[in-house]
PDBQT receptor file of N, H, CA, C and O in Angstrom, charges set to zero:
ATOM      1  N   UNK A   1      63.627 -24.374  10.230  1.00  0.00    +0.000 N 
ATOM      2  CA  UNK A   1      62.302 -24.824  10.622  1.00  0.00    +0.000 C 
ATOM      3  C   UNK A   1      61.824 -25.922   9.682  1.00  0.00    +0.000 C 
ATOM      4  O   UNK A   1      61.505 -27.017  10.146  1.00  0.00    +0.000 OA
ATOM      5  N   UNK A   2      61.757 -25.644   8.241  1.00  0.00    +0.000 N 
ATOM      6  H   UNK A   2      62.016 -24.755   7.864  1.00  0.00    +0.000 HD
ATOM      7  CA  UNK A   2      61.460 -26.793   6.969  1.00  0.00    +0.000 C 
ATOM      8  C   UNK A   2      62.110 -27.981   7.723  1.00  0.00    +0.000 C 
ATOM      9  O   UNK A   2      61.440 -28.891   8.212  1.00  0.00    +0.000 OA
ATOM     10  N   UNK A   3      63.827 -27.890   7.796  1.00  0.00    +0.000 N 
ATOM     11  H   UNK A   3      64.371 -27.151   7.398  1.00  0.00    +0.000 HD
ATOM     12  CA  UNK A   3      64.325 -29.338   8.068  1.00  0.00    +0.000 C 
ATOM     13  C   UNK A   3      63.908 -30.079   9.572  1.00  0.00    +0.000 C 
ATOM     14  O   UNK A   3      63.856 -31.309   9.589  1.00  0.00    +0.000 OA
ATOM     15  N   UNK A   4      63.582 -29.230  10.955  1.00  0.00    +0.000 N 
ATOM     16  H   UNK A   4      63.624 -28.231  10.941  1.00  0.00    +0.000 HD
ATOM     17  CA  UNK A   4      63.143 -29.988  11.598  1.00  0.00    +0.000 C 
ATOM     18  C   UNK A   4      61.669 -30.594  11.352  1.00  0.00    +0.000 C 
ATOM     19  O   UNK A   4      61.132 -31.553  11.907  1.00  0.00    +0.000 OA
ATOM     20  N   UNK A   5      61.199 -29.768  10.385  1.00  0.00    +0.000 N 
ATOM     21  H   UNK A   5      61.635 -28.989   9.934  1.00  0.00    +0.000 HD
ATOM     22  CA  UNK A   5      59.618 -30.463  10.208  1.00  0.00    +0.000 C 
ATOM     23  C   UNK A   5      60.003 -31.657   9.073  1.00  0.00    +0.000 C 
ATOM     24  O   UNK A   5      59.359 -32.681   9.301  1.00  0.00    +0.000 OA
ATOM     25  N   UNK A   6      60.730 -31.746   8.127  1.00  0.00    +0.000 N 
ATOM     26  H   UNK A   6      61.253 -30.914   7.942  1.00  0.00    +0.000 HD
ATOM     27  CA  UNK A   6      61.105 -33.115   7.550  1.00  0.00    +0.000 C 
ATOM     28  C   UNK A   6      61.721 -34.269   8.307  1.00  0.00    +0.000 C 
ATOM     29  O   UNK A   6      61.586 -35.468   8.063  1.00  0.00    +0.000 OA
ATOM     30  N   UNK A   7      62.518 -33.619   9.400  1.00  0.00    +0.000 N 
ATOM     31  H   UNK A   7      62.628 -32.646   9.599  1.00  0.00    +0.000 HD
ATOM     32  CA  UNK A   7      63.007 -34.549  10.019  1.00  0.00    +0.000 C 
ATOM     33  C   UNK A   7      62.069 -35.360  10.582  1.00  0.00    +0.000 C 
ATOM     34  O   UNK A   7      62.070 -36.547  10.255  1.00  0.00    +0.000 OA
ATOM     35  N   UNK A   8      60.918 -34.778  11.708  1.00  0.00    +0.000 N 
ATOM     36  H   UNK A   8      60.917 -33.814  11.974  1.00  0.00    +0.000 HD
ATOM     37  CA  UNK A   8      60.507 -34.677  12.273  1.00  0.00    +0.000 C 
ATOM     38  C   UNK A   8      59.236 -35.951  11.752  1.00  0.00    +0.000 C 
ATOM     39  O   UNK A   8      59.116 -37.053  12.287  1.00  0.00    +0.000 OA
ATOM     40  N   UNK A   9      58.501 -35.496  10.743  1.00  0.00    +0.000 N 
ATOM     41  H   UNK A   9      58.598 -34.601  10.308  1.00  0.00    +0.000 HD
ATOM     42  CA  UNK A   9      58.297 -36.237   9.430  1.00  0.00    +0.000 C 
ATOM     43  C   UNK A   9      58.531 -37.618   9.564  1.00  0.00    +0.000 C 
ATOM     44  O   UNK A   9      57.759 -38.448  10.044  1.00  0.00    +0.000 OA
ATOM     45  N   UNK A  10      60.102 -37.869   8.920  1.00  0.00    +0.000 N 
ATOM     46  H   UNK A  10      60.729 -37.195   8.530  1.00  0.00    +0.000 HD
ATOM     47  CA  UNK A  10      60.777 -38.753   8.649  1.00  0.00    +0.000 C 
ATOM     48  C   UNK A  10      60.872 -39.616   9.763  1.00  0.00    +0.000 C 
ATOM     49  O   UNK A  10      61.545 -40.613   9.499  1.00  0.00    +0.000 OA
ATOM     50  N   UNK A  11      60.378 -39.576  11.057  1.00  0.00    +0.000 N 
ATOM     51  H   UNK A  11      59.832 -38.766  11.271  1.00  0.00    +0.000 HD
ATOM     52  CA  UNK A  11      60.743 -40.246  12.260  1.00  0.00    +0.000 C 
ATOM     53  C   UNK A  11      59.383 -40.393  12.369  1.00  0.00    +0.000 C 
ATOM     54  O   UNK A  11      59.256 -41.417  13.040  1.00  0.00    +0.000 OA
ATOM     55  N   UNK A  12      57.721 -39.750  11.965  1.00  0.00    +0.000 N 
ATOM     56  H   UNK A  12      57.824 -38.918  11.420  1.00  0.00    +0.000 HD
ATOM     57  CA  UNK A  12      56.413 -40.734  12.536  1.00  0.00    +0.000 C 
ATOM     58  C   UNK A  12      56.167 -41.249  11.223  1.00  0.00    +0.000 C 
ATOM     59  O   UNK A  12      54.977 -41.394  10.942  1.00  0.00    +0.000 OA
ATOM     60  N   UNK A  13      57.456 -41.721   9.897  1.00  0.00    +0.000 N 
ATOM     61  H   UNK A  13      58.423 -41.603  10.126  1.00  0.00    +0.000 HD
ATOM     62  CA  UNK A  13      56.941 -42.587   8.688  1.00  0.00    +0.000 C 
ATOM     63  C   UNK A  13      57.419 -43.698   9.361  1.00  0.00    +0.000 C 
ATOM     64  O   UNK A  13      56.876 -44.728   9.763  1.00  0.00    +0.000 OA
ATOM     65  N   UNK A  14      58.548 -43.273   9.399  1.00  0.00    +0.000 N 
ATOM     66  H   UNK A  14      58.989 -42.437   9.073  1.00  0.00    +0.000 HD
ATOM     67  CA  UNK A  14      59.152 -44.907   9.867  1.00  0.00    +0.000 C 
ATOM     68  C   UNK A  14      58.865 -45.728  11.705  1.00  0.00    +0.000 C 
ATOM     69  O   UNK A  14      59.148 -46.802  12.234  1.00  0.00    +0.000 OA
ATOM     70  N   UNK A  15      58.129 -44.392  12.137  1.00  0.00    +0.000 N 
ATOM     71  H   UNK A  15      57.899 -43.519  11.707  1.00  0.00    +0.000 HD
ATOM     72  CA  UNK A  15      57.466 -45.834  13.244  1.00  0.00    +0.000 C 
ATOM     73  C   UNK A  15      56.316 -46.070  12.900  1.00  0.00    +0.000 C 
ATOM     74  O   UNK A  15      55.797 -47.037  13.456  1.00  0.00    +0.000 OA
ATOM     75  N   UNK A  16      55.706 -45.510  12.152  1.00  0.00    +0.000 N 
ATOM     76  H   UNK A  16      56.128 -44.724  11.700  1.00  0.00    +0.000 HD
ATOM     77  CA  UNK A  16      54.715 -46.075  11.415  1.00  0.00    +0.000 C 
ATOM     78  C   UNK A  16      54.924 -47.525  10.889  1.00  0.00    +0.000 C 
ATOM     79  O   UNK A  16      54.556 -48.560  11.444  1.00  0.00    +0.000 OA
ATOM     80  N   UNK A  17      55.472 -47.417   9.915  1.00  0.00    +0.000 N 
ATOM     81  H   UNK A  17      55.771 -46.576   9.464  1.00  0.00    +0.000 HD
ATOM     82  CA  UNK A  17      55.850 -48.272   9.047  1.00  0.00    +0.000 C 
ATOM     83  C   UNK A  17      56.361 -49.474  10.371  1.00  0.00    +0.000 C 
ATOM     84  O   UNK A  17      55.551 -50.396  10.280  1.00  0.00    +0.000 OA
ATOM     85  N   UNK A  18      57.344 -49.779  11.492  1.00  0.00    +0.000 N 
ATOM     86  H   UNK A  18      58.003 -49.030  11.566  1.00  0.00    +0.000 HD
ATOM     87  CA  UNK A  18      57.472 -50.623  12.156  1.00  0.00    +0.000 C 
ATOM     88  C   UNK A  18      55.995 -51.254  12.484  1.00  0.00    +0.000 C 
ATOM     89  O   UNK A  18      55.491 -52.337  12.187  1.00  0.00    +0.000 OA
ATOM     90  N   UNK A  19      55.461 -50.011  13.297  1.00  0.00    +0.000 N 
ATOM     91  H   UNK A  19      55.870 -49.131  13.539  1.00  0.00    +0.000 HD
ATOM     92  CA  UNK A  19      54.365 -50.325  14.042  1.00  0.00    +0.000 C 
ATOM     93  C   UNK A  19      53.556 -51.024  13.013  1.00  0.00    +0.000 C 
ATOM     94  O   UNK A  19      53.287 -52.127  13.487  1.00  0.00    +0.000 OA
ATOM     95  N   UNK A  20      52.978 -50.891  11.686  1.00  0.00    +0.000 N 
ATOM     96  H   UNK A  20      53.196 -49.994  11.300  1.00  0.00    +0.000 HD
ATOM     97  CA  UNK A  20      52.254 -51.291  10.786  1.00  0.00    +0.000 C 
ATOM     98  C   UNK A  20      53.364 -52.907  10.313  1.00  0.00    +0.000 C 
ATOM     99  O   UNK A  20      52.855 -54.002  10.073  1.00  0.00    +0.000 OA
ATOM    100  N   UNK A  21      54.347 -52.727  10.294  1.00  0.00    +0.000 N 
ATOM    101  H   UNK A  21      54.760 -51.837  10.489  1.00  0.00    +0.000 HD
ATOM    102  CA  UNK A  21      54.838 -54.003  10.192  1.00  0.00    +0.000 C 
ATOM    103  C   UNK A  21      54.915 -55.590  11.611  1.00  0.00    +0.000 C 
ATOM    104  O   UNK A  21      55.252 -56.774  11.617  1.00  0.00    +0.000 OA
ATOM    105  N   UNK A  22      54.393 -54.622  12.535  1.00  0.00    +0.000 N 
ATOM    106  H   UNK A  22      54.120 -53.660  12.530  1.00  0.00    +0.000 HD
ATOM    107  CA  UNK A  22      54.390 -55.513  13.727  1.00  0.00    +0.000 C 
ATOM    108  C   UNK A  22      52.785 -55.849  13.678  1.00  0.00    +0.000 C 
ATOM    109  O   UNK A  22      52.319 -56.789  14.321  1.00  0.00    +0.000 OA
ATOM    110  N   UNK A  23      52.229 -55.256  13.108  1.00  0.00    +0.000 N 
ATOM    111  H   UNK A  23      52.607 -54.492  12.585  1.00  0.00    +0.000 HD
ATOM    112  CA  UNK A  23      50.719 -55.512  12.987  1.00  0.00    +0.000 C 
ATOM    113  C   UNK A  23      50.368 -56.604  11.864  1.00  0.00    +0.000 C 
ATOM    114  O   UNK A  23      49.451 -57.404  12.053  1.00  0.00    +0.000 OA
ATOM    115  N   UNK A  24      50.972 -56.606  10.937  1.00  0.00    +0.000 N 
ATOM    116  H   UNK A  24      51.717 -55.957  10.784  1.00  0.00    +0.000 HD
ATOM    117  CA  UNK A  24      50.810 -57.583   9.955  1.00  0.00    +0.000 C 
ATOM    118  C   UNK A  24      51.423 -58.755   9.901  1.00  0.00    +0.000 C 
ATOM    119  O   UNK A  24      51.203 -59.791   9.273  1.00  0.00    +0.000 OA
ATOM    120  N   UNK A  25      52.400 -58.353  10.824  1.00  0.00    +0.000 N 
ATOM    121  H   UNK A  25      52.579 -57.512  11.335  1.00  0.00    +0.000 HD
ATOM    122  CA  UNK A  25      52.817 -60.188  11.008  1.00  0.00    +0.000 C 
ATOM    123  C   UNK A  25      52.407 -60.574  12.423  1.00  0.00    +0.000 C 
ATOM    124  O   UNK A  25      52.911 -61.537  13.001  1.00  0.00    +0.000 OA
ATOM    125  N   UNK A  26      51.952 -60.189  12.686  1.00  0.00    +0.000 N 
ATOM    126  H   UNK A  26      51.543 -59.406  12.216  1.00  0.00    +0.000 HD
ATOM    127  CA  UNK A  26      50.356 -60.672  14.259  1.00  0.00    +0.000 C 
ATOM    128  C   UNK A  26      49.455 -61.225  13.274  1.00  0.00    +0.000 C 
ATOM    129  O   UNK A  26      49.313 -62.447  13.308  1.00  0.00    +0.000 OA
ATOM    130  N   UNK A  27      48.631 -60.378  12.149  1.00  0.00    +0.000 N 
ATOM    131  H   UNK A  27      48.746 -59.386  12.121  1.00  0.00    +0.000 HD
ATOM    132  CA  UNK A  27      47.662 -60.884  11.810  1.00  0.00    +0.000 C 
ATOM    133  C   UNK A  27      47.577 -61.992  10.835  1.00  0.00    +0.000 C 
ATOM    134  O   UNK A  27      46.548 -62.602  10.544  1.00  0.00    +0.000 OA
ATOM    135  N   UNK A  28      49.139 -62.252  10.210  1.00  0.00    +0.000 N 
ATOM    136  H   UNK A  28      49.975 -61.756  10.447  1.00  0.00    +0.000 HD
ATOM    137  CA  UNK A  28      49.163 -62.828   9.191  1.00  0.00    +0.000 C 
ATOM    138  C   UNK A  28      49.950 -64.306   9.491  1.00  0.00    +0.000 C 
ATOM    139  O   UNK A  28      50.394 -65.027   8.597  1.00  0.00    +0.000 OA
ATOM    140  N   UNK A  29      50.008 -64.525  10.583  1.00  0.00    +0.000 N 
ATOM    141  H   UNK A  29      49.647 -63.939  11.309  1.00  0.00    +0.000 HD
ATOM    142  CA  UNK A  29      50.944 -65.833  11.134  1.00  0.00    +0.000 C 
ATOM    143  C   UNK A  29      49.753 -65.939  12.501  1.00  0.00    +0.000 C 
ATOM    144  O   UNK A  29      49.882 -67.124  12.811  1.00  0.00    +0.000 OA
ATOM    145  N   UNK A  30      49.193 -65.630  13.006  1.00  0.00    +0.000 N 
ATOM    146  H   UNK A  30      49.089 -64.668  12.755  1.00  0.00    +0.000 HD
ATOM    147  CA  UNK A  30      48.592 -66.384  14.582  1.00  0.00    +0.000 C 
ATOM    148  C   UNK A  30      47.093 -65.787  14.016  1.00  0.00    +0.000 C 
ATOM    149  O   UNK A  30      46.846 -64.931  13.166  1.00  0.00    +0.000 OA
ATOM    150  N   UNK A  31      46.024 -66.802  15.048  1.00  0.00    +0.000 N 
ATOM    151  H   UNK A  31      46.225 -67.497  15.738  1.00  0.00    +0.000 HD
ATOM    152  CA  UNK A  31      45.110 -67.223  15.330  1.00  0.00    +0.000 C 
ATOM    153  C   UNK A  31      44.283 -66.361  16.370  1.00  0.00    +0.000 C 
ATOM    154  O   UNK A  31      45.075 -66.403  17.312  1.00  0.00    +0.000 OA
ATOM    155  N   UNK A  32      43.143 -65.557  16.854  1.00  0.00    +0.000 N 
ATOM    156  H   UNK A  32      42.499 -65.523  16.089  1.00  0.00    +0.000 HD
ATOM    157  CA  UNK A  32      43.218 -65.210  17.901  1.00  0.00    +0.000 C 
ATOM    158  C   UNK A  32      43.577 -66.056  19.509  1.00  0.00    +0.000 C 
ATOM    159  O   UNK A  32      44.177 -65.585  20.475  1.00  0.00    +0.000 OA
ATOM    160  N   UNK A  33      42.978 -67.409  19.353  1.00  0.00    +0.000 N 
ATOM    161  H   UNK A  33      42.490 -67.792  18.568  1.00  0.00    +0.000 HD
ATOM    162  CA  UNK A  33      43.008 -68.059  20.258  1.00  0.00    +0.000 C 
ATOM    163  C   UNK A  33      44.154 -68.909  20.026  1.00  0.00    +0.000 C 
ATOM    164  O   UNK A  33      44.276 -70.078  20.394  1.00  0.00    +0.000 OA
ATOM    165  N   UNK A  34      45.133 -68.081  19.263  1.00  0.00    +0.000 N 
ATOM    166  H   UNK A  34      45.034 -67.132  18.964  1.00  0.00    +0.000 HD
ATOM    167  CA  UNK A  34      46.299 -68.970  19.984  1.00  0.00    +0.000 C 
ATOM    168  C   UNK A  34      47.960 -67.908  20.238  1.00  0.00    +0.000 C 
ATOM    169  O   UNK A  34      49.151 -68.193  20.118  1.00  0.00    +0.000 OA
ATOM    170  N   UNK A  35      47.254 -66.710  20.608  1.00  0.00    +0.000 N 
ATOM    171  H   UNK A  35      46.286 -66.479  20.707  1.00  0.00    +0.000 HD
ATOM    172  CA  UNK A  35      47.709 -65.825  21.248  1.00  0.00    +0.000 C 
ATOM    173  C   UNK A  35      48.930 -65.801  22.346  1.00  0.00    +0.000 C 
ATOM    174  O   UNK A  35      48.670 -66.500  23.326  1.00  0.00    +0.000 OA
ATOM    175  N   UNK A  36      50.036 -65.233  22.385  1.00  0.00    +0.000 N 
ATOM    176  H   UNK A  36      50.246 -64.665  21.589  1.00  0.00    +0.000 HD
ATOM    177  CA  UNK A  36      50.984 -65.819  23.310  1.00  0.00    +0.000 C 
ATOM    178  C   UNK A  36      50.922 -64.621  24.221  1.00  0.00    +0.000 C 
ATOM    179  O   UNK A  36      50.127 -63.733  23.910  1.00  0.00    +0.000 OA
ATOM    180  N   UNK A  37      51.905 -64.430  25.673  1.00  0.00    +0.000 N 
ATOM    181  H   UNK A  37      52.551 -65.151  25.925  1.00  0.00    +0.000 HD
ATOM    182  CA  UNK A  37      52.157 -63.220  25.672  1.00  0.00    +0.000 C 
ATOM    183  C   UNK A  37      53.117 -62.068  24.755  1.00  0.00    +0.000 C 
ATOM    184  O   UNK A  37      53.110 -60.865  24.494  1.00  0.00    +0.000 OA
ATOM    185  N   UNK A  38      54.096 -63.550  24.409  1.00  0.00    +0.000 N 
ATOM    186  H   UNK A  38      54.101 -64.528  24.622  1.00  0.00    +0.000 HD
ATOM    187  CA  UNK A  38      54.864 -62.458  23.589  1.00  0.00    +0.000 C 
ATOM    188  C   UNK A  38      54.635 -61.683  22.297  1.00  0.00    +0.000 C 
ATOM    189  O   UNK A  38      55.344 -60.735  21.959  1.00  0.00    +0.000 OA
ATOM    190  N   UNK A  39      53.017 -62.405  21.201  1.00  0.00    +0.000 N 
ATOM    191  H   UNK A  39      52.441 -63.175  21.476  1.00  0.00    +0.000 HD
ATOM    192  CA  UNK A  39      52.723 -61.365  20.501  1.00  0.00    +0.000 C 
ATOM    193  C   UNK A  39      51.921 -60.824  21.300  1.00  0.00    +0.000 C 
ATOM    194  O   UNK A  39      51.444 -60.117  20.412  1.00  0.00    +0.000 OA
ATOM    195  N   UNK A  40      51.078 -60.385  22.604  1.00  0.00    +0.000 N 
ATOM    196  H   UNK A  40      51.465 -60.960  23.326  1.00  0.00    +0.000 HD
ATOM    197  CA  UNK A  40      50.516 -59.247  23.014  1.00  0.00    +0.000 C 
ATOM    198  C   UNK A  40      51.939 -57.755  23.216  1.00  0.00    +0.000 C 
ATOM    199  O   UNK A  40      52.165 -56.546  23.161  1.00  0.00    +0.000 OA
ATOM    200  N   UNK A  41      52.432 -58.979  23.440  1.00  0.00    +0.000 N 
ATOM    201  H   UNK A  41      52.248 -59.961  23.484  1.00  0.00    +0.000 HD
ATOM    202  CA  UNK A  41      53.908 -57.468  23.880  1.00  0.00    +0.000 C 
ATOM    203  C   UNK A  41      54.366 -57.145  22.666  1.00  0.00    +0.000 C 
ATOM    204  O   UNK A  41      54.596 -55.936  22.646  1.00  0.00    +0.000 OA
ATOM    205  N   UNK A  42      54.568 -57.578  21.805  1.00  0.00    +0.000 N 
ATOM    206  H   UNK A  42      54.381 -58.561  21.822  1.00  0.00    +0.000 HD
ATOM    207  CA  UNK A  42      54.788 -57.256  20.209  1.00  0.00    +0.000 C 
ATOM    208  C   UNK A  42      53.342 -55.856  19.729  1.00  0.00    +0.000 C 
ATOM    209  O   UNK A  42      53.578 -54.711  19.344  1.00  0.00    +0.000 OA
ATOM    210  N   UNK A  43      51.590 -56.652  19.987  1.00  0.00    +0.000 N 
ATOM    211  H   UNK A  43      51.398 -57.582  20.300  1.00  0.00    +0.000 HD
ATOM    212  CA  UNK A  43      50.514 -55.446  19.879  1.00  0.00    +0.000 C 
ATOM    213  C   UNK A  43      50.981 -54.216  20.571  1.00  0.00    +0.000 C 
ATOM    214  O   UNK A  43      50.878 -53.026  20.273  1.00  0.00    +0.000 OA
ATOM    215  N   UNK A  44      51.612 -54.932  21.739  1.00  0.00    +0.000 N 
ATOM    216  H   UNK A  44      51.697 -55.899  21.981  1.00  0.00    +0.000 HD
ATOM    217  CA  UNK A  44      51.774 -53.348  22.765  1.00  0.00    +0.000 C 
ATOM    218  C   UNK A  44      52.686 -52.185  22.016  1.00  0.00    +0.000 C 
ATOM    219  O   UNK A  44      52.318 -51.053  21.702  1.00  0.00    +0.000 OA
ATOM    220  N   UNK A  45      53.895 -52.754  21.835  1.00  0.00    +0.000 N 
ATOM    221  H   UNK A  45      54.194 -53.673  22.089  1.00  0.00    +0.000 HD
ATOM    222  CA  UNK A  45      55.197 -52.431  21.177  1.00  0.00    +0.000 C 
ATOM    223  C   UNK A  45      54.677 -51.227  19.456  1.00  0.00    +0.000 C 
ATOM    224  O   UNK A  45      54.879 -50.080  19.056  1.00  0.00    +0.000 OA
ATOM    225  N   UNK A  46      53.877 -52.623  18.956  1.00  0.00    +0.000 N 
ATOM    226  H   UNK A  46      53.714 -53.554  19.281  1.00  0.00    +0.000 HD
ATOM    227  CA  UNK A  46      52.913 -52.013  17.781  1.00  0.00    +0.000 C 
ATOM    228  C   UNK A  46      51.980 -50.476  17.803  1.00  0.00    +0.000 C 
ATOM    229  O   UNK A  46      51.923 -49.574  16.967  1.00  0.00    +0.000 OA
ATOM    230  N   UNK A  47      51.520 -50.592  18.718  1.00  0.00    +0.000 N 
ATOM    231  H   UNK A  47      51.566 -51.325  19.397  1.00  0.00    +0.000 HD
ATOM    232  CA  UNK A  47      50.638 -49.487  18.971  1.00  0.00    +0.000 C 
ATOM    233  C   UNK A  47      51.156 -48.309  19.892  1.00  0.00    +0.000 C 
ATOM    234  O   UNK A  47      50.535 -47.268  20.104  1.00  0.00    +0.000 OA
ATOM    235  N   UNK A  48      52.404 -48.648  20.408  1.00  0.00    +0.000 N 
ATOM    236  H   UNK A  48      52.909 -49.494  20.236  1.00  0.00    +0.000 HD
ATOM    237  CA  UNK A  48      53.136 -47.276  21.231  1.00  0.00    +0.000 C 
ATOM    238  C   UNK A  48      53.740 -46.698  19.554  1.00  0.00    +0.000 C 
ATOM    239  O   UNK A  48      53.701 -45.476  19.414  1.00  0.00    +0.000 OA
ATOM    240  N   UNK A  49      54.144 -47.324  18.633  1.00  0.00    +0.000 N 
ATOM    241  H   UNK A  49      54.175 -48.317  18.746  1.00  0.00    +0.000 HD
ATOM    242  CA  UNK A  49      54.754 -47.031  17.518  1.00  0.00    +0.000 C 
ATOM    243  C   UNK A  49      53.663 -46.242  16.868  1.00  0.00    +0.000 C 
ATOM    244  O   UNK A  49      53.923 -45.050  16.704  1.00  0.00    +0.000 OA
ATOM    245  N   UNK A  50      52.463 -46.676  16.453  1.00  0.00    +0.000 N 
ATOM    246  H   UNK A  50      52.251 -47.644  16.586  1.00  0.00    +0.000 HD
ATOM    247  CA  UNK A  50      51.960 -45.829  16.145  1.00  0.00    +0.000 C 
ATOM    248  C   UNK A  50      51.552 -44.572  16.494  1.00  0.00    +0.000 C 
ATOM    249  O   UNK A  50      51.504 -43.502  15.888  1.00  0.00    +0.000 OA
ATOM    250  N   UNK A  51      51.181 -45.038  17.944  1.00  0.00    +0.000 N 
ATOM    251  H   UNK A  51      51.221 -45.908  18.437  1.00  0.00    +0.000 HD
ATOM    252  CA  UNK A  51      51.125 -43.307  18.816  1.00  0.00    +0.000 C 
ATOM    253  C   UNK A  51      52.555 -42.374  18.995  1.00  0.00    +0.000 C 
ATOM    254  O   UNK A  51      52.607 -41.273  19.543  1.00  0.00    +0.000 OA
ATOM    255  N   UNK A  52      53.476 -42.976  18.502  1.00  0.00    +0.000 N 
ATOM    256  H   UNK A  52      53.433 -43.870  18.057  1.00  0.00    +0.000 HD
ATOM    257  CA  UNK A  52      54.894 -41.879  18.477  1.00  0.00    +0.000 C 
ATOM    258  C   UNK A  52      54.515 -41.317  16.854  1.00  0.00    +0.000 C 
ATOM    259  O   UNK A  52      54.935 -40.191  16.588  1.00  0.00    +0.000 OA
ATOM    260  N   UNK A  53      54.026 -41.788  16.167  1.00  0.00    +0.000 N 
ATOM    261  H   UNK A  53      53.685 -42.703  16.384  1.00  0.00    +0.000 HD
ATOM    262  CA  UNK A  53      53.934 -41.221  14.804  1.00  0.00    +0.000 C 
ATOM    263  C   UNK A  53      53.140 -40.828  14.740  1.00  0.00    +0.000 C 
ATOM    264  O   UNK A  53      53.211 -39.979  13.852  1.00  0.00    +0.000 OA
ATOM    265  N   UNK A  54      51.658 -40.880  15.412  1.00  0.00    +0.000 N 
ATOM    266  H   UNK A  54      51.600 -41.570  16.134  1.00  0.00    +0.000 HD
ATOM    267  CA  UNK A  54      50.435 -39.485  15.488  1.00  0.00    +0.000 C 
ATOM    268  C   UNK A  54      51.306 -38.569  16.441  1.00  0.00    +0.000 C 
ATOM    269  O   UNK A  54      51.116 -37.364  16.270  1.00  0.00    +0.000 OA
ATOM    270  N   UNK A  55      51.959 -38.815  17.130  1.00  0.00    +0.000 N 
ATOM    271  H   UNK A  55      52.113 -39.793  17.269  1.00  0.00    +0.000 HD
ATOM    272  CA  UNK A  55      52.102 -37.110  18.030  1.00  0.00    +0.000 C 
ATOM    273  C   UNK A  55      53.144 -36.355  17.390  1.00  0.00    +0.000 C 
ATOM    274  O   UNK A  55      53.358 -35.157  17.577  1.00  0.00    +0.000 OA
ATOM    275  N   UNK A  56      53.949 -37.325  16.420  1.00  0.00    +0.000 N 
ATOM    276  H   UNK A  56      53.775 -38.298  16.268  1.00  0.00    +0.000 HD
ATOM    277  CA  UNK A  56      55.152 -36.488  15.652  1.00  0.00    +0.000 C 
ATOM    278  C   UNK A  56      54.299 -35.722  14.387  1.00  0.00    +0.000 C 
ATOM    279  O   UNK A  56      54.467 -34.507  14.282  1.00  0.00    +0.000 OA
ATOM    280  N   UNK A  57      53.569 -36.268  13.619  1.00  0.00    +0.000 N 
ATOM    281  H   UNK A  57      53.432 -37.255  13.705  1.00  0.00    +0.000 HD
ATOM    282  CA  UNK A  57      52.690 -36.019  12.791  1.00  0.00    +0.000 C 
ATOM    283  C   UNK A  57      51.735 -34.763  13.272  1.00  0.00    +0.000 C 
ATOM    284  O   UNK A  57      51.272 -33.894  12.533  1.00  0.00    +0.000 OA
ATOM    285  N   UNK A  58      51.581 -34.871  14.506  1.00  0.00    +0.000 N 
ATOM    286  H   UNK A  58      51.957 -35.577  15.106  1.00  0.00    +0.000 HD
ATOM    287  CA  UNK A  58      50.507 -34.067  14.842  1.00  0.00    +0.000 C 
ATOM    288  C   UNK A  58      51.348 -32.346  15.188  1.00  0.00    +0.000 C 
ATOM    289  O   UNK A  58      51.146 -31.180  14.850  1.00  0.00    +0.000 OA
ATOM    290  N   UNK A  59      52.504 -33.222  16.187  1.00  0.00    +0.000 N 
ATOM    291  H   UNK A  59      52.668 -34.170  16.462  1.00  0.00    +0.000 HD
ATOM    292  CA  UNK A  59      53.189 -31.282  16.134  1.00  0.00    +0.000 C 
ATOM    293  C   UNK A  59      53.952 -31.182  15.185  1.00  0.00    +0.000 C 
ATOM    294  O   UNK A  59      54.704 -30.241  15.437  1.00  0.00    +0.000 OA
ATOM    295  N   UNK A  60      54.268 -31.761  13.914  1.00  0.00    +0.000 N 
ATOM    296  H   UNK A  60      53.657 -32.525  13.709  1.00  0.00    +0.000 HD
ATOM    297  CA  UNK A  60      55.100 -31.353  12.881  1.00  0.00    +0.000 C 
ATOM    298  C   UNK A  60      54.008 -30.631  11.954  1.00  0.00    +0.000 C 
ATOM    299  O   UNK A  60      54.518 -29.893  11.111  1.00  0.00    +0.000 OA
ATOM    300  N   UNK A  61      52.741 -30.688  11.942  1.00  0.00    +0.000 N 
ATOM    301  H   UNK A  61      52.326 -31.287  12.627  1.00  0.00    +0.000 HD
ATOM    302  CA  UNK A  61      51.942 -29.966  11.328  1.00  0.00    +0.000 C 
ATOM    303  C   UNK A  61      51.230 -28.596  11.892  1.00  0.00    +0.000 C 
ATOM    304  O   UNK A  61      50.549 -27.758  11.302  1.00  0.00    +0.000 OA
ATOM    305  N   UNK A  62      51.705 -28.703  13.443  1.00  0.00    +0.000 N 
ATOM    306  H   UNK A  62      52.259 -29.384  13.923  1.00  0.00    +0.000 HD
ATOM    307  CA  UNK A  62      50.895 -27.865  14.357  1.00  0.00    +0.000 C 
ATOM    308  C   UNK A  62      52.409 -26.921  13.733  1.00  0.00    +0.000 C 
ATOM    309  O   UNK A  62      52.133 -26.457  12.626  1.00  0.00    +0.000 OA
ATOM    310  N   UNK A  63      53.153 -26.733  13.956  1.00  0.00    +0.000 N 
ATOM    311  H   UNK A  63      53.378 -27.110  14.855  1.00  0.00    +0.000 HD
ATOM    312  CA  UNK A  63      54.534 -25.638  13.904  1.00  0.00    +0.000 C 
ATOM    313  C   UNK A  63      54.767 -25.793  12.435  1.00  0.00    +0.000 C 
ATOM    314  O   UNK A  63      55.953 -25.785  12.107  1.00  0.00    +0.000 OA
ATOM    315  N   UNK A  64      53.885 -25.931  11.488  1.00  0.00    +0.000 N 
ATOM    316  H   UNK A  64      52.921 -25.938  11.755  1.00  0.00    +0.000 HD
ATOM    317  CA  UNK A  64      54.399 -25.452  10.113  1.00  0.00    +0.000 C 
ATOM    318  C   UNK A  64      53.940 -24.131   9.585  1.00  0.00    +0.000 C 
ATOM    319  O   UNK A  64      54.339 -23.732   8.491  1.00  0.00    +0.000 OA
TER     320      UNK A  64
């Protein structure tokens, strides 16, 4: 049980960490108004990443 909850863990750090890395290079290279589609699909991409790491986060703490 410990190791699937580390595992488990270990998989909403690191889409975190993507998702938080797709966020900072949106904000730190473009403009709002000069927005493409392809960084909106990059935000999109960004923020499904983070929501895989609240729901891993969320039942790796619910089953401890």
């Amino acid at each position: 049980m410990h190791e699937a909850f580390s595992m488990r863990m270990g998989i909403a750090f690191i889409a975190f960490l993507i998702g938080l890395a797709g966020i900072s290079t949106m904000v730190a290279s473009h403009r709002l108004e000069h927005i493409r589609s392809v960084d909106t699909i990059q935000l999109v991409a960004s923020g499904m990443c983070f929501g895989i790491a609240i729901v891993l986060a969320a039942r790796g703490r619910k089953h401890v």
